[in-house]
N, C-alpha and C positions, 0 to 999 in steps of 0.2 A: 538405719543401722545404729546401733547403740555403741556410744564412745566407749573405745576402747583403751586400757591404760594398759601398756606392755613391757619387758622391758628386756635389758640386753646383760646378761651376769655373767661374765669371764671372770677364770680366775686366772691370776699375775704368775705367768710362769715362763713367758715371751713375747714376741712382737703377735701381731694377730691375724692367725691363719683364716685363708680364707674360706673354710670352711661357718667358721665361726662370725667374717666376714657377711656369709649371706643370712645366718642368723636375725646380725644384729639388722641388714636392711631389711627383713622381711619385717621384724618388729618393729621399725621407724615407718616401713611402708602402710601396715596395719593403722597404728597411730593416724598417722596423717591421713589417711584414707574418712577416718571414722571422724576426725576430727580432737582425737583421745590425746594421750600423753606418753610419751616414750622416755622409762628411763633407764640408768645405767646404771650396774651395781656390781662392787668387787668383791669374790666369794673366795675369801683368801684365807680359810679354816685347813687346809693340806698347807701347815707351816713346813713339812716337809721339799714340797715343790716351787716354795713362794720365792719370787724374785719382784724384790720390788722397784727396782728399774723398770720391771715390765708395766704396771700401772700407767705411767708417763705415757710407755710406747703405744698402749692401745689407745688412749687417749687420742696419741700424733695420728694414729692410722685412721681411727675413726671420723677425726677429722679433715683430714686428708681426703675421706672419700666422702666425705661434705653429708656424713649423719651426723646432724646435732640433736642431742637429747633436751628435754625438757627440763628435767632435774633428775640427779643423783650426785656420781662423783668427778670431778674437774680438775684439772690442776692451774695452780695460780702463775704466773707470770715469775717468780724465782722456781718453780718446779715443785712446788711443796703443791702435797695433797691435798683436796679440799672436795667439801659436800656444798650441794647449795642443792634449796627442795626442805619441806617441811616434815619428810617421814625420817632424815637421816638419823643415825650415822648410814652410811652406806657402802660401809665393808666392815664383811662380815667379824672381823677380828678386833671391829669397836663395839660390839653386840653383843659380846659376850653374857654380862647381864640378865639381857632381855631373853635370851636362846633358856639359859639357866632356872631363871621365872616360871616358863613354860612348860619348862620338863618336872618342878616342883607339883606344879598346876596336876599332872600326869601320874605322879607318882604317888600325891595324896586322892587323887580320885578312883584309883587303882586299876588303873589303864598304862601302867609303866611299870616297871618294878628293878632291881638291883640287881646283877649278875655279875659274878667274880670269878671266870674262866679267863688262864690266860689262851695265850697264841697258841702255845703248843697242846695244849687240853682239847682247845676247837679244834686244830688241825685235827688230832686223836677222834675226835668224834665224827666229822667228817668224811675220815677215811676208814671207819668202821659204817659208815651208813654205803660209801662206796663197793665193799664188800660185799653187802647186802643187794645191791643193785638197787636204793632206795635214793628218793632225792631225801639230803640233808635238810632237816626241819629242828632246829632247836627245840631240845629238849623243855619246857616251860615247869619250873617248879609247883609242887602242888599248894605251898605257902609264899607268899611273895615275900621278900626278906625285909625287913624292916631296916630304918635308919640305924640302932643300935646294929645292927648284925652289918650294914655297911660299914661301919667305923671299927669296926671288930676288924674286919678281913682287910680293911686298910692298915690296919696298926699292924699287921700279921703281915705286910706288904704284899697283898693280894690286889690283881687289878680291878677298881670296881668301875664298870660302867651300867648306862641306862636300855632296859630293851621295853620297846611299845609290844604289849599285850593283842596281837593282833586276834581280829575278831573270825571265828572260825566259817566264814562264808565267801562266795566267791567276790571278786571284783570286778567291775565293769566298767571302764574307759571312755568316755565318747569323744571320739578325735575327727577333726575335720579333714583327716587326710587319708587316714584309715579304716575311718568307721568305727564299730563297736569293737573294742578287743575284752576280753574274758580272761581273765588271771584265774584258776581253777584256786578254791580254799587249800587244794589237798598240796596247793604247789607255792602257799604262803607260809612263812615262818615268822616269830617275833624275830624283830632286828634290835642293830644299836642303835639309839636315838643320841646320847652322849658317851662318849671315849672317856677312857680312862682318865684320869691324869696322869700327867707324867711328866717327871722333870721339876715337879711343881710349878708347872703352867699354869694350874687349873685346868676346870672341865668344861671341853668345848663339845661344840654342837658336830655331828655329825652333817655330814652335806643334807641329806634328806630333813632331820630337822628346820638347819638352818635356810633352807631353801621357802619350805612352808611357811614359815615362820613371819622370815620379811615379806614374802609375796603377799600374806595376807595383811599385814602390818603397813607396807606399801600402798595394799588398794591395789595392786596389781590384778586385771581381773581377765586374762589371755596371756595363756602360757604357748611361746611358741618355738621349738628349740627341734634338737637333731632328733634323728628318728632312736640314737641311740639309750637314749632315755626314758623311751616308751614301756620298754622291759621292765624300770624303775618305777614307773608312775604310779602304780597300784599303791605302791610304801606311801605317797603323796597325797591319796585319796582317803586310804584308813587315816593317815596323822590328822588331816584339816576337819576331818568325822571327830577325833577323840578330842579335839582343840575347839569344834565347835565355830571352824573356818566357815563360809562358803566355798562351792567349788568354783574354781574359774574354766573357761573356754579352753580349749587343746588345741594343737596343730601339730605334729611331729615330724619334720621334714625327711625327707629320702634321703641315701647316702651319697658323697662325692667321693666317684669312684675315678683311678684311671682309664686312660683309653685300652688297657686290657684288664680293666674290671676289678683291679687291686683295688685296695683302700691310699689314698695320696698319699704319697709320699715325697720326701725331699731326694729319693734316689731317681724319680723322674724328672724333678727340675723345681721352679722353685713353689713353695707353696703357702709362702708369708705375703702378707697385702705388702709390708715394708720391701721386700725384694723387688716385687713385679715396680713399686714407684723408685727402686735402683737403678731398675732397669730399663727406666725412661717408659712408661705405660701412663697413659692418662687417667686421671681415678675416674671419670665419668663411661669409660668403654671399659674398666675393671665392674665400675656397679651393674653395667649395661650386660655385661657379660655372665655376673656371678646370679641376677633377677632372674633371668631365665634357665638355671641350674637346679630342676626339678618342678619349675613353673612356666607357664605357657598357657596364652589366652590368644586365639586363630591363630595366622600365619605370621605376623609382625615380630619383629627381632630386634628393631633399632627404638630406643626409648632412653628420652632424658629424666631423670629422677622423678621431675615435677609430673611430669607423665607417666611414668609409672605410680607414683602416689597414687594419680586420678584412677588408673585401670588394675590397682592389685584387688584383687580378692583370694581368699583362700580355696575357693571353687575350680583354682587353673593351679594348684599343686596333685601331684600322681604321687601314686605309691612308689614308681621304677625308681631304681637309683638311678642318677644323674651322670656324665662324663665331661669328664673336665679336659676339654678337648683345647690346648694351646694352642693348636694352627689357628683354630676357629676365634681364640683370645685374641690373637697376631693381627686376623683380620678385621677383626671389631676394633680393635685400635689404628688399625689404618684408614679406615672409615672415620672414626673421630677426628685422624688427624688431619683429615682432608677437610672435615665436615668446620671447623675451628678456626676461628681467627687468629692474626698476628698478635695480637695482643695476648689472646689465650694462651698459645702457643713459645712467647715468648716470654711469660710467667712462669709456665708448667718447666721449660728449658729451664731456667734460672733456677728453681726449686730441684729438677734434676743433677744440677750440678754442683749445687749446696751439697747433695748427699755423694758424689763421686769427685774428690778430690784431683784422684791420678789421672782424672782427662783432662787437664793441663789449660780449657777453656775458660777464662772469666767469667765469673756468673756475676758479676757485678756490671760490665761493660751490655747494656741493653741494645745500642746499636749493633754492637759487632753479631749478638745473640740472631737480633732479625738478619742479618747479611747472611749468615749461615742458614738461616730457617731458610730465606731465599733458594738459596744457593743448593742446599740439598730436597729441594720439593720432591713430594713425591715418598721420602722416607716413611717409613712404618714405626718406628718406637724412639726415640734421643739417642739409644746406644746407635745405630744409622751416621748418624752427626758425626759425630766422636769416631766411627771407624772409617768415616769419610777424611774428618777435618782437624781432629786431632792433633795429629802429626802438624799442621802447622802453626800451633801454639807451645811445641817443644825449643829447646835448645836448638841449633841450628847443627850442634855438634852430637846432639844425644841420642836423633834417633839413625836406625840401620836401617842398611840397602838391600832390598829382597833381591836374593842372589841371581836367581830366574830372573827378574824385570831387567836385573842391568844385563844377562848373557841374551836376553832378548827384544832388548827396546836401544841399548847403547852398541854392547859392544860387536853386534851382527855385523855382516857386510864391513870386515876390518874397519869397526868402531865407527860406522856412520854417525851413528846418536850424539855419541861424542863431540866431533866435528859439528851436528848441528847446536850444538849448546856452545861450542865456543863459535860460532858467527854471530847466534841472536845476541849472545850476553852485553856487546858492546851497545847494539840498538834499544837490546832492555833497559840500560843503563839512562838512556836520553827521552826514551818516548812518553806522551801524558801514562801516569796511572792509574787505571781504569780498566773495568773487565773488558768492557766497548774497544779501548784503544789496543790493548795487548790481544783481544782478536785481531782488529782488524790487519798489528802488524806479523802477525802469526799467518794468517791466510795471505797475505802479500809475499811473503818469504817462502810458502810452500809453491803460489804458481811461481814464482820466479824461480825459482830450482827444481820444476816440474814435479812436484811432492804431494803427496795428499796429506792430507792434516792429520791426520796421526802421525804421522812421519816426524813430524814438528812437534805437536801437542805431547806426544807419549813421551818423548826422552825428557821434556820436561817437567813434566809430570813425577818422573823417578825419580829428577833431581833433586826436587825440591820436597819428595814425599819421601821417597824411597820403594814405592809400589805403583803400580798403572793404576789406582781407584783414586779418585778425588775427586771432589765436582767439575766444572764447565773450567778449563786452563785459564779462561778469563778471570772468572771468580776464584778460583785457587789462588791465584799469583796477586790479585789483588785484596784478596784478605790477607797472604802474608804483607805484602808490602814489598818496595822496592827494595829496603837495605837488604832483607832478611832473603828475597829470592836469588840478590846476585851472590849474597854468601855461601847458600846451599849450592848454588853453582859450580861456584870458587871451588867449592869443598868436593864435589863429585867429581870434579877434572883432575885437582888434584891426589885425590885419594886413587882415580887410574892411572897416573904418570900424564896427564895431558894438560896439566898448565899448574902454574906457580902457587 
C-alpha cells in the first residue's frame, strides 16, 4: 500500500467535538497504517467564527487522546502558536499570499473572472430562479470583466469578488466509501473562489479555495473527512483540474447521528472530547469507542490505538449513519477501567481532577488518589469517585444531611442510630486506624448488641457523609481519618439535640 500523507483541518471555533474527533483518528489511523504522514492544519478563513483560544484547545484534546501528528501546527510550552513541518505556515489566515497568487494564476488564464453582485442582488436572483422552480446557476457574463472594470466597481464601492469559470460537464467523485458519485453539469454553477473584501482586510480565499490549495501545497494525497462535504467535493475537483493539482484519494465518512437519529447534539448530553475527559472518561475507550462509529472489521469491538493502526482499512467504513450510543460509551469505559492498571488509573484520576476543581479531592496527593481507586473498584467513569468519596475531602461543617438517610438510618426506632454513634464514638476514639481495625471493631459491637452490620455501618455512614453511599465503612472512616470522623460525629448528635 502506498504511503499515505493525510491530514486533520479544524477550524478554531471550540473545543473538539467528537464528531470531528473520529475524523482526525481515521486520518492518523490511515497514516500509520501506510506508514505515511499525518498532519494538522487550522483553517481559520470564517474570521467571523474564529476563536482563538480554540486552537490551544484542539491541540489539549488531540493530545489527550494520544493522536500526534507528524507536522503542521503546535503550541509551544507559554501557549503561543507554532508550525513545525516544511510546507507551513499552517493556518490558513498566514496564507494569505499564496491563496492570492493562485487566484491571479486563474484569472489571467481565464478560468476565473471578476464578479461585483452584492448580498442582496444574489438573494434577488435566487429567489427569482425559485419562482421559476429552477436550481439557481449563476448567471456567467458573456465578457469576463477585466482588472480595470474591477477597480472601477471598487472605487464605486461595489463588492468585487473571484468566481471559477466552471467547466460545463459533469463531475465524478471516486470515494472509497461511497463509490462513484456523479454531480450532473446542469446542477454546477461558477462559485466564489475569493470574497470580497471588506473592512479592508484584504481578499481572502474562500474555504474551497483555500482548502485545494494547501492540500496540494501540503503533499497531502488522501482526503478523509465527514460525509457532509461530499456534496462540496465536485467544487474541489474542477479547482485542482484548473490549478493543474493532482487528484488525491477520497473517503467521506457516514454521519454521527443520535440514538433517535437526529444529528448530535448538546441537547442530548455531551458532545465535546474535552467534556467526556470532565467527565472522568479515559481517552483510550473514547478512541476505542469513536473507531468503531461507522467502521467495523468482523466481530471484535475492544482495540488499543496501536492495534487499530494495525487493522484500519477503509474497506470496513459503510455508508449507514452511525449512533452514538452512550450507554454503549459507559460500557466501553468500564471495560478499560477494569482492563488498566494502578498507575494508569491513577494518572488519568489526577488529570481528572486538574480539570474539576469543586470535587474537593487533591490531585496532587498520589497516595490518597490510589486508596480511593482501591476503595471504589468496580467504578465505571472518575465522576463514580467523587460521588462516592467526595464528600470526605469537604469541610467537616459544609456539607448536608440527606433528610431521608437521617429519618431512616438514625432517627427510626426512637433514634436508634443515634444512640449507635454515641456508643462507638468513644471506642473510635482509642482503636488502631485502619479500615482492617474499624471493621473488625464494627462487627464486634453489632454481635454484642445482637445487630447486623448495617445497623452499625449505615448510621455511620450518614454521619460522616450525610448519605448511605460511600465505599466499604472501613475505607470510608479511614481515608477520612480519625480527627475528621469523630467531628462529623460530634456534629450529627449535635445538630439532633444528642450530645454537646
Amino acid at each position: 500500500m502506498d504511503k499515505l500523507k493525510t491530514r486533520f483541518a479544524p477550524s478554531p471555533t471550540g473545543y473538539l467535538h467528537v464528531g470531528g474527533a473520529r475524523t482526525a483518528l481515521f486520518n492518523y489511523l490511515l497514516a500509520r497504517r501506510t506508514g505515511g504522514t499525518f498532519l494538522l492544519r487550522i483553517e481559520d478563513t470564517d474570521q467571523a467564527r474564529h476563536d482563538e483560544s480554540a486552537v490551544a484547545k484542539i491541540v489539549d484534546d488531540l493530545r489527550w487522546l494520544d493522536l500526534d501528528w507528524d507536522e503542521g501546527v503546535d503550541v509551544d510550552p507559554g501557549g503561543g502558536v507554532v508550525g513545525r513541518g516544511p510546507a507551513g505556515p499552517y493556518r490558513q489566515s498566514q496564507r494569505l499570499a499564496i491563496y492570492q497568487q493562485h487566484v491571479r494564476q486563474l484569472l489571467e488564464a481565464g478560468q476565473a473572472y471578476y464578479a461585483f453582485e452584492t448580498g442582496e442582488e444574489l438573494d434577488a436572483m435566487r429567489q427569482q430562479a425559485r419562482a421559476r422552480k429552477e436550481t439557481f446557476r449563476y448567471p456567467r457574463p458573456e465578457r469576463f470583466p477585466s482588472r480595470a472594470d474591477a477597480e472601477e466597481a471598487r472605487a464605486a464601492g461595489r463588492p468585487v469578488a473571484v468566481r471559477l469559470a466552471v467547466p460545463d460537464e459533469d463531475v465524478t467523485i471516486h470515494d472509497d466509501a461511497f463509490g462513484e458519485v456523479t454531480m450532473p453539469a446542469t446542477e454546477l454553477s461558477d462559485f466564489i473562489i475569493q470574497k470580497a473584501d471588506r473592512d479592508g482586510q484584504g481578499a481572502w480565499p474562500t474555504y474551497h479555495l483555500a482548502n485545494v490549495v494547501d492540500d496540494a501545497m501540503m503533499g497531502v494525497n488522501y482526503i478523509c473527512r465527514g460525509q457532509e462535504f461530499l456534496g462540496q467535493t465536485w467544487r474541489h475537483v474542477v479547482l485542482r483540474a484548473a490549478l493543474g493539482f493532482d487528484e488525491p484519494g477520497y473517503c467521506h465518512l457516514p454521519l454521527i447521528l443520535d440514538m433517535e437519529g437526529r444529528k448530535l447534539s448538546k441537547r442530548d448530553g455531551a458532545v465535546e472530547v474535552h467534556t467526556f475527559r470532565q467527565m472522568g472518561y479515559l481517552p483510550e475507550a473514547l478512541v476505542n469507542f469513536i473507531a468503531l462509529l461507522g467502521w467495523k472489521v468482523g466481530d471484535r469491538e475492544t482495540y488499543t490505538l496501536d492495534e487499530l493502526a494495525e487493522a484500519f482499512t477503509t474497506d470496513g467504513i459503510g455508508k449507514s449513519n452511525a449512533k452514538f450510543d452512550r450507554d454503549k460509551l459507559l460500557a466501553f469505559n468500564a471495560d478499560a477501567v477494569a482492563a488498566a492498571g494502578e498507575d494508569r488509573l491513577s494518572a488519568a484520576f489526577a488529570d481528572y481532577l486538574s480539570l474539576n476543581d469543586e470535587a474537593a479531592i487533591p490531585a496532587g496527593d498520589e497516595d490518597t488518589l490510589r486508596e480511593l481507586l482501591r476503595a471504589c473498584e468496580g467504578f465505571r467513569t472518575f465522576e463514580d469517585i467523587v460521588a462516592k468519596c467526595g464528600v470526605l475531602f469537604e469541610p467537616d461543617d459544609a456539607f448536608a444531611y440527606d433528610a431521608k438517610a437521617v429519618k431512616k438510618v438514625l432517627a427510626r426506632n426512637d433514634g436508634a442510630g443515634f444512640a449507635v454513634l454515641g456508643e462507638l464514638r468513644d471506642a473510635l476514639a482509642s482503636c488502631d486506624w485502619s479500615a482492617g481495625a474499624i471493621e473488625t471493631l464494627i462487627r464486634e459491637y453489632a454481635a454484642s448488641h445482637e445487630l447486623g452490620m448495617g445497623k452499625v455501618a449505615q448510621p455511620l455512614r450518614v454521619a460522616v457523609t450525610g448519605t448511605t453511599v460511600s465505599p466499604g465503612i472501613g475505607q470510608t472512616l479511614e481515608l477520612l481519618g480519625r480527627d475528621k470522623t469523630l467531628a462529623r460525629i460530634d456534629r450529627c448528635l449535635r445538630e439532633a439535640g444528642h450530645g454537646a
